[in-house]
Backbone as CSV, one residue per row, in Angstrom:
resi,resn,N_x,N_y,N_z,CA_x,CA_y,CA_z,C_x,C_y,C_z
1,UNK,0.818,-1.210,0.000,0.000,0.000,0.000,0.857,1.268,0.000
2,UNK,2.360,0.790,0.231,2.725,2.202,0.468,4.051,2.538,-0.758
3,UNK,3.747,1.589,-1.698,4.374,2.280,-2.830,3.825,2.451,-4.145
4,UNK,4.299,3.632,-4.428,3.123,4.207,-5.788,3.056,3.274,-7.001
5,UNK,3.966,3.057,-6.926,3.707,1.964,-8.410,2.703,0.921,-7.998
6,UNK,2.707,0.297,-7.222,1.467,-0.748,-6.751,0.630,-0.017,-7.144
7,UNK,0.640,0.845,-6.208,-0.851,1.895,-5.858,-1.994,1.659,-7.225
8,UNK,-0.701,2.710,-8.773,-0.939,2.851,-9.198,-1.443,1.676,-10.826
9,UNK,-0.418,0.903,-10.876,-0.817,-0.453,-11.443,-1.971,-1.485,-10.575
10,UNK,-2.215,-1.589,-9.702,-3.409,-2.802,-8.690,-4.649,-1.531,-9.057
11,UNK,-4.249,-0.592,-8.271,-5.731,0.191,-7.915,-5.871,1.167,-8.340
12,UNK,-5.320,2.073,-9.882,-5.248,3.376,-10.690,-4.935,4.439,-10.029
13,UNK,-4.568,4.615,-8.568,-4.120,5.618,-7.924,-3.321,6.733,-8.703
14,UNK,-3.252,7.583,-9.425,-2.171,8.127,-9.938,-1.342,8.388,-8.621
15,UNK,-0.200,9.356,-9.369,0.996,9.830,-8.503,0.692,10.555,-7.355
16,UNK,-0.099,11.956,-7.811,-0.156,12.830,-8.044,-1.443,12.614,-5.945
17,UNK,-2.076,11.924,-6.622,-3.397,11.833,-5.675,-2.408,10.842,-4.469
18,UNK,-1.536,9.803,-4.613,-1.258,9.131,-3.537,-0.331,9.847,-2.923
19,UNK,0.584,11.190,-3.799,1.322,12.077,-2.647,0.393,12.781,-1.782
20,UNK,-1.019,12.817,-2.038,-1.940,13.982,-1.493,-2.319,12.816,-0.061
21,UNK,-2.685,11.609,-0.631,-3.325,10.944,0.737,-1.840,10.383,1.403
22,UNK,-0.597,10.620,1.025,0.811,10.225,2.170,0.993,11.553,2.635
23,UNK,0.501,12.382,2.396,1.082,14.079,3.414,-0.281,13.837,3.985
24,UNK,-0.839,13.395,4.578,-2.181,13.564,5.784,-1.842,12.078,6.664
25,UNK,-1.424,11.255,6.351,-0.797,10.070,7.274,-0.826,8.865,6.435
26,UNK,-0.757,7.590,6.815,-0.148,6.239,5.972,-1.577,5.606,5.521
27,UNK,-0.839,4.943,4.552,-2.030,4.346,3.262,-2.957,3.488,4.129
28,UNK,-1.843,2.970,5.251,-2.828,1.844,6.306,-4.038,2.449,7.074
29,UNK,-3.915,3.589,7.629,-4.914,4.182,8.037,-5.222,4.897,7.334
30,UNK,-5.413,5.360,5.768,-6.773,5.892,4.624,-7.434,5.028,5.067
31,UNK,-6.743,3.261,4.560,-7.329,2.248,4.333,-8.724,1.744,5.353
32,UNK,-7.873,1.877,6.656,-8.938,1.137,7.382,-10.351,2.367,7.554
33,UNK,-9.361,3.743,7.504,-10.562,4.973,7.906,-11.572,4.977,6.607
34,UNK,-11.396,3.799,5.500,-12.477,4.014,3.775,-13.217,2.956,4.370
35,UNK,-12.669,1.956,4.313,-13.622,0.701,5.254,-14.204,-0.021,6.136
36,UNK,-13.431,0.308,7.195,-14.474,-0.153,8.468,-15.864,0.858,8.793
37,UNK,-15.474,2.426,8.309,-16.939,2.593,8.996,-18.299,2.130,7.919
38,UNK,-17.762,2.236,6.844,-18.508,1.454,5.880,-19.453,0.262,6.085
39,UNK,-18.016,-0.834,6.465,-18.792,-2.333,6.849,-19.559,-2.549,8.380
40,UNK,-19.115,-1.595,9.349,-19.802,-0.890,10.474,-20.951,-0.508,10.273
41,UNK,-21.697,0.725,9.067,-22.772,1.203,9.614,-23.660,1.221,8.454
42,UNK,-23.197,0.335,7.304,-24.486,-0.159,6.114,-24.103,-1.559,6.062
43,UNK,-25.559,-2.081,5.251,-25.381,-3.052,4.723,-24.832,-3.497,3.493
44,UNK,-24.495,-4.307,3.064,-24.064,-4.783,1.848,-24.975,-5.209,1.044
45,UNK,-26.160,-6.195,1.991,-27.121,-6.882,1.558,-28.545,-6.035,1.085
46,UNK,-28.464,-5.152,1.907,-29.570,-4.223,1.777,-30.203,-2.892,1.423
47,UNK,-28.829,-1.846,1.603,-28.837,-0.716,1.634,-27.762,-0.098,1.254
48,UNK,-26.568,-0.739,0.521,-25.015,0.088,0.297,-25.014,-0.539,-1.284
49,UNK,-26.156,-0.508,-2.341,-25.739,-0.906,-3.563,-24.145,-0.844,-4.142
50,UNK,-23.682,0.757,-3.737,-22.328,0.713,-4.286,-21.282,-0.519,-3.747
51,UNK,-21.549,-1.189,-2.682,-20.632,-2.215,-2.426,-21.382,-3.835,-3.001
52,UNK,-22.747,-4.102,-3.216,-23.229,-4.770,-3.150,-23.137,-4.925,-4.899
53,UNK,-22.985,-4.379,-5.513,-22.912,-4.468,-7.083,-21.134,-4.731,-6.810
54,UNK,-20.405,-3.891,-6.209,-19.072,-4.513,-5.895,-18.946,-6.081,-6.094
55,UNK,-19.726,-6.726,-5.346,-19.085,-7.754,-4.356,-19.802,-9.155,-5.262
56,UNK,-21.214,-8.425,-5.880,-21.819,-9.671,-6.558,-22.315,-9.804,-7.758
57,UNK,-21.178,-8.321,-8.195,-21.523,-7.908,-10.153,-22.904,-7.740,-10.343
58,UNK,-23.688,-7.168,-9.525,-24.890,-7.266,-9.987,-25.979,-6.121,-8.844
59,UNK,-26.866,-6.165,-9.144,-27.564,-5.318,-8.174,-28.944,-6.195,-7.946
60,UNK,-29.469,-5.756,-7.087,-31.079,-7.072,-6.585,-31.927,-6.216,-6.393
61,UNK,-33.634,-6.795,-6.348,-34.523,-6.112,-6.388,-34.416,-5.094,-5.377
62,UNK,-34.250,-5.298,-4.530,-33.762,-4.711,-2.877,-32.520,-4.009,-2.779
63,UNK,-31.652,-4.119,-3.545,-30.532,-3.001,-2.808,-30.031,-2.352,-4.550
64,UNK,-30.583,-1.524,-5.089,-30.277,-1.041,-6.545,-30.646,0.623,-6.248
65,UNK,-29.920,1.496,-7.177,-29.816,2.998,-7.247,-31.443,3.024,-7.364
66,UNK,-32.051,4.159,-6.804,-33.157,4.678,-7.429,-33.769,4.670,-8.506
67,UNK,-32.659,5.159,-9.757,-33.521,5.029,-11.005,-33.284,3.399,-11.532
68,UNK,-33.213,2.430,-10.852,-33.441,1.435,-11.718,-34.491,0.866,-10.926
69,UNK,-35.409,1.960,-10.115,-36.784,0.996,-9.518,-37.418,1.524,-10.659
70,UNK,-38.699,0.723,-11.025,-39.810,1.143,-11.734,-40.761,2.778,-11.525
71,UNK,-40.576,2.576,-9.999,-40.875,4.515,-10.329,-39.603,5.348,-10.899
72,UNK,-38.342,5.104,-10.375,-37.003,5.857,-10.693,-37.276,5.786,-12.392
73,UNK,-37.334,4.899,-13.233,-37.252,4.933,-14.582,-38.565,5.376,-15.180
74,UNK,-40.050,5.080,-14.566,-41.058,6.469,-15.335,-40.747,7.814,-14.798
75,UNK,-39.990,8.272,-14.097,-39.362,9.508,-13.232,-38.586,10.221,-14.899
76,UNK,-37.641,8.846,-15.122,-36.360,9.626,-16.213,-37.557,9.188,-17.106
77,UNK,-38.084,8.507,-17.741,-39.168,8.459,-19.045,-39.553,9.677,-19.253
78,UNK,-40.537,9.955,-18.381,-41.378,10.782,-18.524,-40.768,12.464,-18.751
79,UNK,-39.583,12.675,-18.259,-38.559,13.742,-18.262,-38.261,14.002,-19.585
80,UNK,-37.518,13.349,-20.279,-37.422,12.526,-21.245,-38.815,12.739,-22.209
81,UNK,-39.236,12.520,-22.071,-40.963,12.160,-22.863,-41.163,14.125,-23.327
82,UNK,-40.969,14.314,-22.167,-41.139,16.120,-21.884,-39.811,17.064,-22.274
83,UNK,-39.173,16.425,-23.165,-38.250,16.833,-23.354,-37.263,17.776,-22.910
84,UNK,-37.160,17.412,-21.612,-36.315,18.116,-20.745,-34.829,17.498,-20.631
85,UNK,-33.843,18.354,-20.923,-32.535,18.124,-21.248,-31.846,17.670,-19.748
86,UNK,-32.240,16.387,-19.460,-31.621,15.612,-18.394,-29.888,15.326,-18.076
87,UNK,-29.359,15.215,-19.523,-27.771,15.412,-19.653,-27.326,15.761,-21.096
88,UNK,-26.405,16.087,-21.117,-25.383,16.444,-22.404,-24.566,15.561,-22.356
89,UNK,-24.474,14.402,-23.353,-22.759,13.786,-23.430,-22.050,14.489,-24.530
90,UNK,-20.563,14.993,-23.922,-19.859,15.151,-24.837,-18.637,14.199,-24.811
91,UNK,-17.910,14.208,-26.095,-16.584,13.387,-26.249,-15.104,13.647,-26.193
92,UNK,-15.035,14.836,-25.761,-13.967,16.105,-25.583,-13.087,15.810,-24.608
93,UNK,-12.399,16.560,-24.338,-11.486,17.349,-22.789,-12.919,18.071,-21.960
94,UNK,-12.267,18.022,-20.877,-12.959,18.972,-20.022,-12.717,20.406,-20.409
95,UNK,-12.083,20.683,-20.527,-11.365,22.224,-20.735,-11.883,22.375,-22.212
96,UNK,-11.257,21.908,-23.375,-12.598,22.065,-24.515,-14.403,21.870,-24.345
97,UNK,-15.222,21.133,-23.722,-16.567,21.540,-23.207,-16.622,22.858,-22.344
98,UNK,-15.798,23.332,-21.399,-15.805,24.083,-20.630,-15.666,25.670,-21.761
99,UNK,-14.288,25.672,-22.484,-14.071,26.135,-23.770,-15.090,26.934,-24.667
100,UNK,-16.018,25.915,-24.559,-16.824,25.706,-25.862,-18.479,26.390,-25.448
101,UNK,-18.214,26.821,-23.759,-19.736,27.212,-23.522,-19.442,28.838,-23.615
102,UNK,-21.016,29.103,-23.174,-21.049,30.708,-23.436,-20.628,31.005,-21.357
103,UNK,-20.115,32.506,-21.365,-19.674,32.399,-20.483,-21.359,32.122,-19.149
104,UNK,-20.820,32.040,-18.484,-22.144,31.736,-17.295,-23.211,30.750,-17.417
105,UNK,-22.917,29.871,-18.237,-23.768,28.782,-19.165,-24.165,28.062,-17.684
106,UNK,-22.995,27.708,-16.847,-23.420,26.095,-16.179,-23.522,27.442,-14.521
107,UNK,-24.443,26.363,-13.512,-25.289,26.297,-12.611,-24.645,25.655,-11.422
108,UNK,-24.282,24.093,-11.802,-23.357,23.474,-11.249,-22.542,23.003,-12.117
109,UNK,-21.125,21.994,-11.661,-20.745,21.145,-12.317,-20.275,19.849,-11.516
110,UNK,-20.257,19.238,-11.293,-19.364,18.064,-10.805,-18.281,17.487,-11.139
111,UNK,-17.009,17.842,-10.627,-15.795,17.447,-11.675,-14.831,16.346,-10.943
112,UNK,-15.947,15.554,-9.468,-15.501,14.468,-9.096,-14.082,14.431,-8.235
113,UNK,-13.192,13.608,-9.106,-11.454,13.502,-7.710,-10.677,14.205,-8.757
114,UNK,-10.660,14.222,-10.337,-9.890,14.194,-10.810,-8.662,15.327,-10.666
115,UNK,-9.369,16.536,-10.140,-8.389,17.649,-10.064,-6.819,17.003,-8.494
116,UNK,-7.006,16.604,-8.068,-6.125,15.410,-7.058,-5.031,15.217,-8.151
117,UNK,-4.767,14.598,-9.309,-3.911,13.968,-10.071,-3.362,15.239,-10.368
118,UNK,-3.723,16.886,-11.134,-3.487,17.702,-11.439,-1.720,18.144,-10.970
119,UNK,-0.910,18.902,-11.919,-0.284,19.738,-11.185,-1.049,21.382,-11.355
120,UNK,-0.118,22.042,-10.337,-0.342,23.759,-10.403,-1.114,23.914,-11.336
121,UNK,-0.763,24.067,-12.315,-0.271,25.043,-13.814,-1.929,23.948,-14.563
122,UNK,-2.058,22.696,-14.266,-3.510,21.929,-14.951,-4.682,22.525,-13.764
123,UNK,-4.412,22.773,-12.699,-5.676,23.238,-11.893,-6.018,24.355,-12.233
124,UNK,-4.696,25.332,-11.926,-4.750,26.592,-12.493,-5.770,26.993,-13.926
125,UNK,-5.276,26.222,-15.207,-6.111,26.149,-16.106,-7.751,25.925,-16.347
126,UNK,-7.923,24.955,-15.564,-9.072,24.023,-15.672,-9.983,25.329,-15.137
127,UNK,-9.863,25.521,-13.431,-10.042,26.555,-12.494,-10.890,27.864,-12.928
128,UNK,-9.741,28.506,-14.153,-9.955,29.936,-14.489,-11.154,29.122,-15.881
129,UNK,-11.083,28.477,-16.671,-12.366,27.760,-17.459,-13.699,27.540,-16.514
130,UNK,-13.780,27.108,-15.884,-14.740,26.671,-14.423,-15.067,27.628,-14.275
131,UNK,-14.398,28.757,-13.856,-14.570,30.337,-13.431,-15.733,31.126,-14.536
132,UNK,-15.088,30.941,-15.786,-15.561,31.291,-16.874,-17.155,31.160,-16.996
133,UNK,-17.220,29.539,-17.041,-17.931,29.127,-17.424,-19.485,28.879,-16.432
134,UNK,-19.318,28.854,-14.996,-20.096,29.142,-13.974,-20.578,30.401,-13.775
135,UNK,-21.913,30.280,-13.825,-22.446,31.509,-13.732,-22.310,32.314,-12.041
136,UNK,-22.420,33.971,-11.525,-22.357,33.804,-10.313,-23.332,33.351,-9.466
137,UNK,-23.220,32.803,-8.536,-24.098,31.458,-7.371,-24.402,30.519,-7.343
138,UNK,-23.586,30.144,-8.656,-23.355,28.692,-9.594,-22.112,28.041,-8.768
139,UNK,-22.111,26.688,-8.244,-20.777,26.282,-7.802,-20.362,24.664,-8.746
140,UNK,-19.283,24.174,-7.648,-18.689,23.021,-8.445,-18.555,22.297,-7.303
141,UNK,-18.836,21.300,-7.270,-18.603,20.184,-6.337,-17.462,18.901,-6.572
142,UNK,-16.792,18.822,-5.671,-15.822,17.962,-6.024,-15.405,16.986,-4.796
143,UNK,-14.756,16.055,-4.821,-14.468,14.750,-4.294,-12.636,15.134,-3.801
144,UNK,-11.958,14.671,-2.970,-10.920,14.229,-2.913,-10.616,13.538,-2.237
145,UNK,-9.042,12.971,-2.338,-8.450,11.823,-1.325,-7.626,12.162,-0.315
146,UNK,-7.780,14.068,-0.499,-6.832,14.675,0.556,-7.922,14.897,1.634
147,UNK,-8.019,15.499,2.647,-9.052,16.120,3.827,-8.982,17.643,3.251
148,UNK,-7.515,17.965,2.829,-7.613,19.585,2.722,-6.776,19.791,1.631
149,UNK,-7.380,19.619,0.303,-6.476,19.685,-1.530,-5.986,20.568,-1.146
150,UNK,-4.440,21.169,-1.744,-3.932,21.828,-1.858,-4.833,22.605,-3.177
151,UNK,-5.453,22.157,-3.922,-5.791,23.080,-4.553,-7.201,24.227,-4.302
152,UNK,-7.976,23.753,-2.880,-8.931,24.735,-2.638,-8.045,26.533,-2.903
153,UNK,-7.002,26.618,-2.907,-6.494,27.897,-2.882,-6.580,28.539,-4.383
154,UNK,-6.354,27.552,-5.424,-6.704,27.692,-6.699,-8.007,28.595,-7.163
155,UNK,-8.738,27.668,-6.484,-10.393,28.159,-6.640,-10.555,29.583,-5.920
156,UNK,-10.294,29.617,-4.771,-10.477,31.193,-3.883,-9.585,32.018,-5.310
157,UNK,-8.832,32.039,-5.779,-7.654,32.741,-6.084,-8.531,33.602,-7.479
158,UNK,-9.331,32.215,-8.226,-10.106,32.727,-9.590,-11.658,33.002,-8.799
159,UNK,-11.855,33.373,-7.652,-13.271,33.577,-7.610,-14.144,33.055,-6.962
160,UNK,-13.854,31.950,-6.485,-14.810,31.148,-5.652,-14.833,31.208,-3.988
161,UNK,-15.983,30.550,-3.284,-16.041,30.505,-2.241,-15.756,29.277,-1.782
162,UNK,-14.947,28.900,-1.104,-14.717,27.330,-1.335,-15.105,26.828,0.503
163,UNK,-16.073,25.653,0.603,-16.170,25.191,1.759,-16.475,23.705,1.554
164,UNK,-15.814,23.086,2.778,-15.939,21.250,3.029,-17.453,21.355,3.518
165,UNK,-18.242,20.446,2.720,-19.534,20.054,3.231,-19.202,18.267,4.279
166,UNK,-18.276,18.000,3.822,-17.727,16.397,4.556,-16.342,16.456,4.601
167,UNK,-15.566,16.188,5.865,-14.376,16.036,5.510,-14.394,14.740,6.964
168,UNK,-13.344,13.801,6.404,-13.638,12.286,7.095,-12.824,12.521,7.865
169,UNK,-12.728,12.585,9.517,-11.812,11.922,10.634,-11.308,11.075,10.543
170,UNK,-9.966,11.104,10.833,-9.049,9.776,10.852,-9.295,8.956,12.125
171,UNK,-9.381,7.896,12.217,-10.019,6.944,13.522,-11.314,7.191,13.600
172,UNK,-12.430,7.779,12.717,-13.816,7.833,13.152,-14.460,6.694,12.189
173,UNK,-15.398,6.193,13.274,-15.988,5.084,12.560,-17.160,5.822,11.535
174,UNK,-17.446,6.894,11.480,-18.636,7.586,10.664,-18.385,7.620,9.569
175,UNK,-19.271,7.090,8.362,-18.670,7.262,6.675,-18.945,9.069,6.377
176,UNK,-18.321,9.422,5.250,-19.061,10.545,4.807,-20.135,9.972,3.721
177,UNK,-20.231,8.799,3.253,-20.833,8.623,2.492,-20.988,7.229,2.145
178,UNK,-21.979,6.850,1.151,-22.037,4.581,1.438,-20.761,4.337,0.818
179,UNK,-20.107,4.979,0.039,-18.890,4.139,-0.329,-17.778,4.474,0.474
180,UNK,-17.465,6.025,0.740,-16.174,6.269,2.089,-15.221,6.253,1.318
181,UNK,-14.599,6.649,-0.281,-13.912,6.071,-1.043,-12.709,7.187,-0.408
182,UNK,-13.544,8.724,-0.830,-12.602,9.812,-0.119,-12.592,10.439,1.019
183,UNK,-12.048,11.326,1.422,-11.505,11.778,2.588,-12.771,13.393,2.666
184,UNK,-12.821,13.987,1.797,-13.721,14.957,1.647,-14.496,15.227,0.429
185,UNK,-15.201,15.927,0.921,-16.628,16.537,0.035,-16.418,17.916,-0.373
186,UNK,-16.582,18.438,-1.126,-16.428,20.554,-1.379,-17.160,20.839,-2.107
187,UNK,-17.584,22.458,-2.155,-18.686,22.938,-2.791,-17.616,24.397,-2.652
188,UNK,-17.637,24.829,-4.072,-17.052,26.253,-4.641,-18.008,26.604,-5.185
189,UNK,-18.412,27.940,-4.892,-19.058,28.828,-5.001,-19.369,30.073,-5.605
190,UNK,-19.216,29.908,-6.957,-19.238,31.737,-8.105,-19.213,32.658,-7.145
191,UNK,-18.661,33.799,-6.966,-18.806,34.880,-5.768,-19.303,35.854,-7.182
């Protein structure tokens, strides 16, 4: 667990993200602080689909996402039916979609862990696009494997308000969430 090449060949860790979770303490305690409160305070069988499609390739009448119950899918039908623009796929870069909108276009965005792998100079970029492209009181929500990214400073720097809605205790049995994958939750904020 505690060398990057494993990390990164077994479990896709890039570099970049496993220097972020070794400057907050050792891979052994991410490890146990992603999973025990997990297997502690859901089920597998009943209520934690994300581990339960894990564990048995599959999902059951009883423990599956919302939209694959029969109300969840006349929910997206009918949306759908009403032609309401539920998603956009594009096939791009992030930074070309981002690029490519008018300025103040997006509301939210979700851009997940990936900014973690980033150096400076790719956050920096991405950041001032994001900036662009978020309208003001529009934010971005994002995932990491740090408790405290070095890059929340990025975001304040082009404009945003940046605050942890979850950030996980080390030794606490409490998930932030059914999977516990990361360490925190954030919400940036168009000022």
């Amino acid at each position: 667990m505690d060398n990057p090449v494993a990390m990164w060949q077994l479990l896709g860790v890039p570099i970049n993200q496993w220097n972020m979770l070794r400057s907050e303490g050792s891979m052994g305690q991410y490890m146990a602080d992603t999973i025990d409160p997990v297997a502690i305070s859901t089920s597998f069988v009943n209520d934690n689909y994300f581990y339960h499609l894990l564990f048995n390739r599959k999902y059951s009448e009883h423990c599956r996402p919302d939209y694959l119950t029969p109300e969840g899918f006349r929910t997206l039908k009918k949306a759908a039916q009403e032609n309401h623009a539920t998603f956009t796929l594009h096939t791009s870069t992030i930074l070309d979609v981002l690029r490519d909108m008018q300025p103040g276009e997006l509301t939210k965005a979700v851009i997940m862990d990936h900014m973690d792998w980033f150096s400076e100079q790719d956050a920096d970029e991405e950041v001032i696009a994001l900036a662009r492209a978020v309208r003001t009181g529009g934010f971005v929500l994002w995932r990491s494997a740090a408790r405290v990214p070095w890059y929340i400073e990025v975001f304040k720097r082009h404009g945003f308000a940046v605050e942890a809605l979850s950030i996980r205790e080390p030794g606490s049995l409490v998930p932030i969430d059914r999977v516990n994958m990361y360490a925190s939750f954030y919400r940036a904020t168009k000022l």
